[in-house]
C-alpha positions in Angstrom: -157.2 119.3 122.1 -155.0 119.4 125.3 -156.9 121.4 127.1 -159.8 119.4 126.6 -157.7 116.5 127.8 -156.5 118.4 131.0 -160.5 119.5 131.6 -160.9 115.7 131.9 -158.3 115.1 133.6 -158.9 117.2 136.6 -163.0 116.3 136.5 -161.7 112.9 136.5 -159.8 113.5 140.0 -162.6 116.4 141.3 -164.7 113.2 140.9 -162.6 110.7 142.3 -161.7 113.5 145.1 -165.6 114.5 146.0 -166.5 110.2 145.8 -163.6 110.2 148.5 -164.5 112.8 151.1 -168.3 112.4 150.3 -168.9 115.8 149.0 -171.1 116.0 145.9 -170.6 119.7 144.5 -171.3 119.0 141.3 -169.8 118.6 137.6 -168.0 122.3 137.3 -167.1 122.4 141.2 -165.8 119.0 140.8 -163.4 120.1 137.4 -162.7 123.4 139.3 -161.1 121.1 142.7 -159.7 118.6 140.0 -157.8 121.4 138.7 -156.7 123.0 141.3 -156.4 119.7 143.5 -153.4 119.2 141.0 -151.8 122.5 141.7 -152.0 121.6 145.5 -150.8 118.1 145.3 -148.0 118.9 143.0 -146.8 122.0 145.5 -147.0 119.3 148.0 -145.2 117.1 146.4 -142.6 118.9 145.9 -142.3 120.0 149.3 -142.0 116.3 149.8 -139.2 116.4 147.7 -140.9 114.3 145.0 -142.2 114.9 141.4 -145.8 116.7 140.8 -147.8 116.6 138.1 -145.5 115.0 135.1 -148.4 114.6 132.4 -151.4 112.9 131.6 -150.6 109.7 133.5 -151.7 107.4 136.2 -149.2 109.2 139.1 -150.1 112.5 138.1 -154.0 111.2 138.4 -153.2 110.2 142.3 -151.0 113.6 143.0 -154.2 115.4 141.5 -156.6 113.2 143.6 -154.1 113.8 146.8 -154.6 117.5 146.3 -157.9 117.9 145.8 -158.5 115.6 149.0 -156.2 118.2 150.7 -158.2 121.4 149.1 -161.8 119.8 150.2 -160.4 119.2 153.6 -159.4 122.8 154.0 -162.5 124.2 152.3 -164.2 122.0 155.0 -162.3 123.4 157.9 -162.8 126.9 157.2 -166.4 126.6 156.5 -166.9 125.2 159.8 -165.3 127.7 162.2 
């Protein structure tokens, strides 16, 4: 049941991510940047000096969101060079 739970969770903040920075990639796109949105917003965080992602909570909803706003930004830099 918890990875179900964390499949949510990062298609939850793919979503919120892609509504953000206007990119509509669709429903698996948006679950793989959730997911890997979290891995980049926790590395940041902790290069802040702060916690990443703690669990299934509201804070590490926004470091996941943070992250994937960070990955789509990157993704959109490199595709237009």
């Amino acid at each position: 049941m918890g990875i179900i739970l964390w499949i949510i969770f990062g298609a939850l903040a793919g979503w919120i991510a892609s509504a953000i920075m206007g990119s509509g990639e669709g429903l698996v796109m948006d679950i793989v940047i959730g997911i890997v949105g979290a891995i980049v917003g926790g590395w940041l965080m902790s290069f802040f000096g702060k916690t990443g992602v703690t669990g299934f909570n509201l804070y590490s909803l926004l470091v996941a969101i943070l992250g994937a706003i960070v990955l789509i930004a990157i993704v959109r830099a490199f595709r237009h060079v």
